[in-house]
C-alpha positions in Angstrom: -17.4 14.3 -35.9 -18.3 10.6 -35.8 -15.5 9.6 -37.8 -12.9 11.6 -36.7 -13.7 10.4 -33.4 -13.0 6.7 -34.7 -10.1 7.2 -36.3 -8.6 9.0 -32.6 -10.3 6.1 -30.6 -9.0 3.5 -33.3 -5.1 4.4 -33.3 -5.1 5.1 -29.4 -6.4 1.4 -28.6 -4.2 -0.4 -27.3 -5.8 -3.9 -27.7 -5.2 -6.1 -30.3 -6.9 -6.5 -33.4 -9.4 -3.5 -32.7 -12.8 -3.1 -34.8 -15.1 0.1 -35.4 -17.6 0.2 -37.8 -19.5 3.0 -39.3 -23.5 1.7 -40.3 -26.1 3.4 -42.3 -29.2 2.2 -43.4 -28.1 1.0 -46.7 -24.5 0.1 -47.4 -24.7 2.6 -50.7 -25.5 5.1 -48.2 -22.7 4.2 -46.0 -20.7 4.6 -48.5 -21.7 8.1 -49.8 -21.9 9.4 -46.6 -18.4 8.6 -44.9 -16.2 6.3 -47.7 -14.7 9.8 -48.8 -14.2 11.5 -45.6 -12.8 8.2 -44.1 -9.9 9.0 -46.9 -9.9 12.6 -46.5 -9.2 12.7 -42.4 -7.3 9.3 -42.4 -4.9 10.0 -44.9 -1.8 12.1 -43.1 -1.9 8.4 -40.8 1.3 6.8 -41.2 1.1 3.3 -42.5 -2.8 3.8 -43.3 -4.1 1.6 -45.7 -7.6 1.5 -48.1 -9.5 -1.3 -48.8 -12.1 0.1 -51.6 -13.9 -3.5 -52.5 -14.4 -4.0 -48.7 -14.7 -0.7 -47.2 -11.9 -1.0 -44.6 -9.1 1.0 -43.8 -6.5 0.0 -41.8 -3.9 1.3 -39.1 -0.3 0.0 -38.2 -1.3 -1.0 -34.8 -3.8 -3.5 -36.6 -7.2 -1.9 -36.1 -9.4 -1.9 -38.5 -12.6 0.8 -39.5 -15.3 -0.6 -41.5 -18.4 1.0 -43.5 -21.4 -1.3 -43.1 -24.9 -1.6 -44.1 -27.8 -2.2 -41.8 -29.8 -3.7 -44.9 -27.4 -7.1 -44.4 -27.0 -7.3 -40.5 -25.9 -10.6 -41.1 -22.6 -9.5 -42.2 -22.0 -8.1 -38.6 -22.9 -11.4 -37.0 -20.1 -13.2 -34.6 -17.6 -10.3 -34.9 -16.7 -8.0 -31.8 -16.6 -4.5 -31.9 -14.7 -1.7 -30.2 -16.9 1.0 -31.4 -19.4 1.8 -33.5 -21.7 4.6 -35.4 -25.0 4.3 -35.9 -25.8 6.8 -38.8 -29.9 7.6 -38.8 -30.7 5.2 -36.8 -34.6 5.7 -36.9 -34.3 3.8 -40.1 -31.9 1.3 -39.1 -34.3 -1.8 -37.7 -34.1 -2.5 -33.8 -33.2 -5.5 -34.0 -30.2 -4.7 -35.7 -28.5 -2.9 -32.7 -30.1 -5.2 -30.2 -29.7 -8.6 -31.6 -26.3 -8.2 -33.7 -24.4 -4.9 -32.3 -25.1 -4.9 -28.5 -23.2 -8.1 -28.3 -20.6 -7.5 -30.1 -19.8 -4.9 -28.2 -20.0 -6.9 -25.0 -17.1 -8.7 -25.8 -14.4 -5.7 -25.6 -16.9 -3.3 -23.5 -16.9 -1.0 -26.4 -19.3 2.2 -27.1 -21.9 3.7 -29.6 -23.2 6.4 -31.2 -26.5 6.7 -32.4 -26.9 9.5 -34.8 -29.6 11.3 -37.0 -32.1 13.4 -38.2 -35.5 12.9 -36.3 -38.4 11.8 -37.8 -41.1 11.7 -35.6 -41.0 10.1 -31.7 -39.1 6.5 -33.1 -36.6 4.5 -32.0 -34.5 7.5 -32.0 -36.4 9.8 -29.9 -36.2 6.9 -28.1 -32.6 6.8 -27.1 -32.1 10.2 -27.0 -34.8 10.8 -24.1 -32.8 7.2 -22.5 -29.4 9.1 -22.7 -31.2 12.2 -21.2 -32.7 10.6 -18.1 -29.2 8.9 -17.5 -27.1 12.3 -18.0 -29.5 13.7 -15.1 -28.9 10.8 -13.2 -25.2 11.1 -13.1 -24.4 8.4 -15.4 -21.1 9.0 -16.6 -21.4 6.3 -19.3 -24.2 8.4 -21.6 -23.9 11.7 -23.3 -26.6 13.1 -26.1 -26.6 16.4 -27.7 -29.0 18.1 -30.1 -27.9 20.5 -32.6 -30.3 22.6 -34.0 -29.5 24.7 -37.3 -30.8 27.6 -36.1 -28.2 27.8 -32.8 -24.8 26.2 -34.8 -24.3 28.4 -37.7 -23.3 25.4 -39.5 -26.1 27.1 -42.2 -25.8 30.5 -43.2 -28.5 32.7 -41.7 -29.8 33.6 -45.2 -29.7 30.0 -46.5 -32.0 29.3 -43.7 -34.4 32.1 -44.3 -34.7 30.2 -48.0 -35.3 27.0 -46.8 -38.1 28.2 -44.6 -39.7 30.0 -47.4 -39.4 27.1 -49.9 -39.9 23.7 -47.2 -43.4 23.0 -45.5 -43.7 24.1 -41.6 -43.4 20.5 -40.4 -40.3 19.6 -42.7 -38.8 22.8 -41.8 -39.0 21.8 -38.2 -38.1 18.6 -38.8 -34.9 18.5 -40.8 -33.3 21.8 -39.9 -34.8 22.5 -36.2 -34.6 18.9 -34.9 -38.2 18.4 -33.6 -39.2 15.1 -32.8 -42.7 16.7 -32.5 -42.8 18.5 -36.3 -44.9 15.4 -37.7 -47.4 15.1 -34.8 -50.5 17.5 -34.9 -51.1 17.2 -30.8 -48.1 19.3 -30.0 -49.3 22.7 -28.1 -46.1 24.7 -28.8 -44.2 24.5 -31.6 -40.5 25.2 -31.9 -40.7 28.0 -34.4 -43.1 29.7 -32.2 -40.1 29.3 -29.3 -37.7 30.3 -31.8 -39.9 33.4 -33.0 -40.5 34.2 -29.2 -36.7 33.9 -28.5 -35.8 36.2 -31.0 -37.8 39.0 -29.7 -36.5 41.6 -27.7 -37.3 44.7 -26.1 -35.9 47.8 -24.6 -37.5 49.2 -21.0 -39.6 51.7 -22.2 -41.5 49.0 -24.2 -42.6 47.0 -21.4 -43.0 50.2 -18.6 -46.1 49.8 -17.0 -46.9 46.2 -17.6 -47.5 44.0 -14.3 -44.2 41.9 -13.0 -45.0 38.7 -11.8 -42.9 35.5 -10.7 -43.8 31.9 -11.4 -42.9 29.4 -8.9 -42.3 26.0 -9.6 -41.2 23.7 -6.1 -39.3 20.2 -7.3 -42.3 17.8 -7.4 -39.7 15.0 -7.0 -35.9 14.3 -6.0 -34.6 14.7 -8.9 -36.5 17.2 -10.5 -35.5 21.1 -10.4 -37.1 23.8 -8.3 -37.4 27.1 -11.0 -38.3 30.7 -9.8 -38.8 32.6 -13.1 -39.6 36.4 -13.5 -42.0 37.9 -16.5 -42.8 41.6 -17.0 -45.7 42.1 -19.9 -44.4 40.8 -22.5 -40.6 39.8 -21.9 -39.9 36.6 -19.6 -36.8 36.7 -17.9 -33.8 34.1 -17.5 -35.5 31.7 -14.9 -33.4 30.3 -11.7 -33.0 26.8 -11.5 -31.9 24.9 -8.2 -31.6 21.0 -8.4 -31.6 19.2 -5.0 -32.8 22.5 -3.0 -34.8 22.0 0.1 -38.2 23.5 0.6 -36.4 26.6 3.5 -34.0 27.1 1.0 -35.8 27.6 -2.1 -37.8 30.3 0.3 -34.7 32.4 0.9 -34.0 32.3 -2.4 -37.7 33.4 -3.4 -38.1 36.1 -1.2 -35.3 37.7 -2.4 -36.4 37.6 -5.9 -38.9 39.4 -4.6 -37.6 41.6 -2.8 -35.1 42.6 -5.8 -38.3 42.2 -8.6 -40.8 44.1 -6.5 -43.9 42.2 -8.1 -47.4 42.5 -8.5 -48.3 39.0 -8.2 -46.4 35.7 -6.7 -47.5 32.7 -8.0 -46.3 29.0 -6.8 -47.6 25.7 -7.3 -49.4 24.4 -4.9 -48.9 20.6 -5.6 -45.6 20.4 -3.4 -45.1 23.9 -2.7 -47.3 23.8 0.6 -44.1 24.3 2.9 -42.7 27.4 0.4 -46.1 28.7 0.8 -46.7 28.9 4.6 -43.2 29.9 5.2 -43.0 33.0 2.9 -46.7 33.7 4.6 -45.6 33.6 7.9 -42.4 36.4 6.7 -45.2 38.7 5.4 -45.1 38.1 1.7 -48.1 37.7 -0.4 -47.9 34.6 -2.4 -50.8 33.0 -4.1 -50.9 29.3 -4.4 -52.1 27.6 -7.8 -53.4 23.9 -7.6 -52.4 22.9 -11.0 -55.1 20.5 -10.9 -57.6 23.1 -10.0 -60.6 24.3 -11.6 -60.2 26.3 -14.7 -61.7 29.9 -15.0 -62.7 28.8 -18.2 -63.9 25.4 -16.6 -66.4 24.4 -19.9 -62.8 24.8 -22.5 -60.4 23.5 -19.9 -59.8 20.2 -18.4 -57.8 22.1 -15.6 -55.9 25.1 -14.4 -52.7 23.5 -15.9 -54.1 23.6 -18.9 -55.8 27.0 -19.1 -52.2 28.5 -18.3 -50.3 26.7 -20.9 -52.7 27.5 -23.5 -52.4 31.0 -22.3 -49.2 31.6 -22.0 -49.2 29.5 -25.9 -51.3 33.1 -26.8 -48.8 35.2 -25.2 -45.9 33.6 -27.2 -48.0 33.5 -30.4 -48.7 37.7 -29.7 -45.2 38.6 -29.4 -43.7 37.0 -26.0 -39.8 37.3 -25.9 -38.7 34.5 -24.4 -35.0 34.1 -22.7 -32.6 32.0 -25.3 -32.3 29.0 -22.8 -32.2 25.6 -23.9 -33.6 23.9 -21.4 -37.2 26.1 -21.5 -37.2 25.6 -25.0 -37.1 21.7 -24.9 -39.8 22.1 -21.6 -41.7 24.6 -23.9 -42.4 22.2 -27.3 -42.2 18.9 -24.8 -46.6 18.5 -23.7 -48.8 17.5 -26.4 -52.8 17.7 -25.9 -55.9 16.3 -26.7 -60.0 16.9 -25.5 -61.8 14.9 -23.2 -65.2 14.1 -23.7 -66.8 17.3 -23.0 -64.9 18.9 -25.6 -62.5 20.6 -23.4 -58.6 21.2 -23.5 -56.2 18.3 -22.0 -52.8 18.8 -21.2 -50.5 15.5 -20.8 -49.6 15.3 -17.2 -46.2 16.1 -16.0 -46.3 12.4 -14.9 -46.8 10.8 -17.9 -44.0 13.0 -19.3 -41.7 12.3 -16.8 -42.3 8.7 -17.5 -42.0 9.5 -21.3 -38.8 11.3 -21.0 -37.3 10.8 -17.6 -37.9 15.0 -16.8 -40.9 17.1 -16.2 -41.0 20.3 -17.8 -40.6 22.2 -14.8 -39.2 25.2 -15.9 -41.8 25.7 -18.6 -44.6 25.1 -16.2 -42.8 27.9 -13.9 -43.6 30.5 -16.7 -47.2 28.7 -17.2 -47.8 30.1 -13.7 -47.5 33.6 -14.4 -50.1 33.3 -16.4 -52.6 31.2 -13.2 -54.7 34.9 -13.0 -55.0 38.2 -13.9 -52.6 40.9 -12.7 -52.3 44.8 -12.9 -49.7 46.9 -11.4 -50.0 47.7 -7.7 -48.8 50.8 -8.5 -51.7 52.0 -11.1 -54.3 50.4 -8.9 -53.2 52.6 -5.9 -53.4 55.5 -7.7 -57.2 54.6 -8.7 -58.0 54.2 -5.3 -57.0 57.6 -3.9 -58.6 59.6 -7.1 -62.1 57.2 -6.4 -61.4 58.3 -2.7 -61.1 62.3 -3.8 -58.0 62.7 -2.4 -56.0 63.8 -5.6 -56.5 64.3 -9.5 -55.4 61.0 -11.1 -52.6 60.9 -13.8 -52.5 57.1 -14.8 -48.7 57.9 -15.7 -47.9 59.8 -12.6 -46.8 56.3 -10.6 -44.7 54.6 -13.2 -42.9 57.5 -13.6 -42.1 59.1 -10.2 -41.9 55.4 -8.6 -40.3 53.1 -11.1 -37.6 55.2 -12.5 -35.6 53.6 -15.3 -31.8 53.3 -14.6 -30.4 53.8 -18.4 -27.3 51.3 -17.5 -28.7 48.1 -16.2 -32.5 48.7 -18.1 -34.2 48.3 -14.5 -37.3 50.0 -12.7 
């Protein structure tokens, strides 16, 4: 892709004398990398001419591609550039891009690519979380993408299976499943445990009886996304996500998720939900707030409520979850990491700090976190306890699911 995309950008400049260059850590490596494919995809170019003792190939319209090697930055020193490809940049020194390539690229306000494989939260991580926070601002200048092994089927499916078998967890998850996170041991979700959860499904029956609840998550700030996400037992549903919503909108939008889901427990965050809260009170629904911040029911293993339903809702994904296959809660999900305080207890990095860390809170993850804030059981069971404890009828702990929450065989609903 990366040089593909220099040839095209070097034989539509129109400037003269245009210069790309393609750096790896080492110029060997530069060479073994790209050298060959450089040839392969350049070759049907009219006029295209190969420099093998100095790496260059060149176009009739004068521009020029080189292969360089961030172990002589030197070399790059005083040029310009119109473009250029930074090729595992964790291992390519800072100082490299910021004293030697960022200003030659000032000269013809050219652009860059920084590529690799992630190995641990570097320089890389780095930029990618940079490029992130400006795509959500509406910078049209930065773009990032991650491609995981798992979701491209670049890799055959069984090839995959192999390498998991053969490769330690962390490599694994490092290498083929692009976690920044695979060599740190503070991470309270893991992407395989996503994955796992993600590749779970089940049919109706499965779940019938379990309690539905719905996990509310108001935007904290202006730029962060209000999420409304359902769970039944065990299978979590595709959450809704509304950027720049206001507080009487989001309520609309709530109460009809419930009024569609029917559920045995709302839960929203209290912490700038206060207005979603009172409103959908003063319509007649039962909504519970949850102070994030709160006390723990397990206050002597948790630091806070946050924490308590993370870690819980790490359990549920760890007993067989099924998650919905959507990028964004799997980057929320394997985003916190954790340590103890000095009581010994559970810690949860704020969404604060992470939001500082990596321009975004994880709101949709936390959305799910709340449907795990207390204890629920179907409304429907705990009627039907009520009248048999009252005398008024023999009770059949069956009867309600399945006289009251029929299953429609086409769209799988109660």
């Amino acid at each position: 892709m990366a040089i593909n995309h220099m040839i095209k950008m070097a034989m539509l400049n129109r400037k003269p004398s245009p210069r790309y260059f393609y750096i790896a850590p080492y110029l060997k490596q530069a060479k073994l990398i790209a050298w060959d494919y450089f040839k392969h995809y350049a070759r049907p170019i009219q006029g295209i001419k190969f420099n093998e003792s100095e790496l260059f190939a060149e176009l009739l319209n004068g521009a020029k591609i080189w292969l360089f090697g961030a172990d002589n930055p030197e070399a790059g020193r005083g040029t310009y550039a119109d473009g250029v490809v930074l090729d595992e940049y964790a291992q390519i020194k800072p100082e490299v891009y910021g004293e030697i390539i960022r200003p030659a690229l000032s000269d013809r306000n050219g652009w860059t690519l920084f590529m690799g494989t992630p190995k641990g939260q570097n320089q890389l991580y780095d930029i990618y979380n940079k490029a992130l926070q400006m795509m959500q601002d509406g910078n049209p200048d930065w773009w990032c993408g991650l491609y995981r092994a798992d979701e491209t089927s670049v890799i055959p499916e069984e090839e995959l299976a192999q390498l998991k078998t053969l490769l330690n967890e962390s490599t694994y998850r490092q290498e083929f499943l692009c976690d920044f996170t695979a060599a740190a041991d503070n991470v309270l979700i893991t992407i395989d445990q996503v994955i796992n959860a993600c590749n779970k499904k089940f049919n109706p029956n499965e779940i019938m009886g379990s309690p539905r609840i719905i996990g509310v998550d108001p935007a904290r700030f202006g730029d962060d996304r209000s999420v409304i996400l359902r769970r039944e037992g065990l299978v979590a549903y595709e959450p809704k996500i509304f950027t720049k919503i206001d507080n009487m909108t989001l309520v609309g939008r709530l109460t009809q998720e419930i009024d569609d889901f029917n559920p045995d427990a709302v839960f929203v965050d209290a912490g700038r939900g206060e207005g979603v809260i009172d409103r959908c009170r003063q319509l007649g629904y039962n909504v519970i707030e949850v102070n994030f911040g709160g006390v723990a029911s397990k206050q002597n293993h948790y630091v806070n409520k946050r924490a308590e339903m993370w870690d819980l809702m790490r359990e549920w994904i760890t007993a067989g979850g099924s998650l919905p296959d959507n990028r964004d809660l799997k980057s929320d999900l394997v985003t916190p990491t954790y340590d103890y305080d000095p009581s010994n207890r559970i810690r949860l990095e704020s969404k604060e700090k992470i939001k500082e860390r990596l321009g975004k809170s994880p709101d949709i993850a936390d959305a799910l976190a709340l449907t795990f804030a207390f204890p629920v059981k179907r409304k429907s069971m705990i009627t039907e306890k009520k009248e048999f404890a009252n005398g008024k009828k023999e009770y059949d702990p069956f009867s309600s699911i399945e006289q009251k929450n029929q299953i429609n065989p086409v769209s799988g609903r109660f």
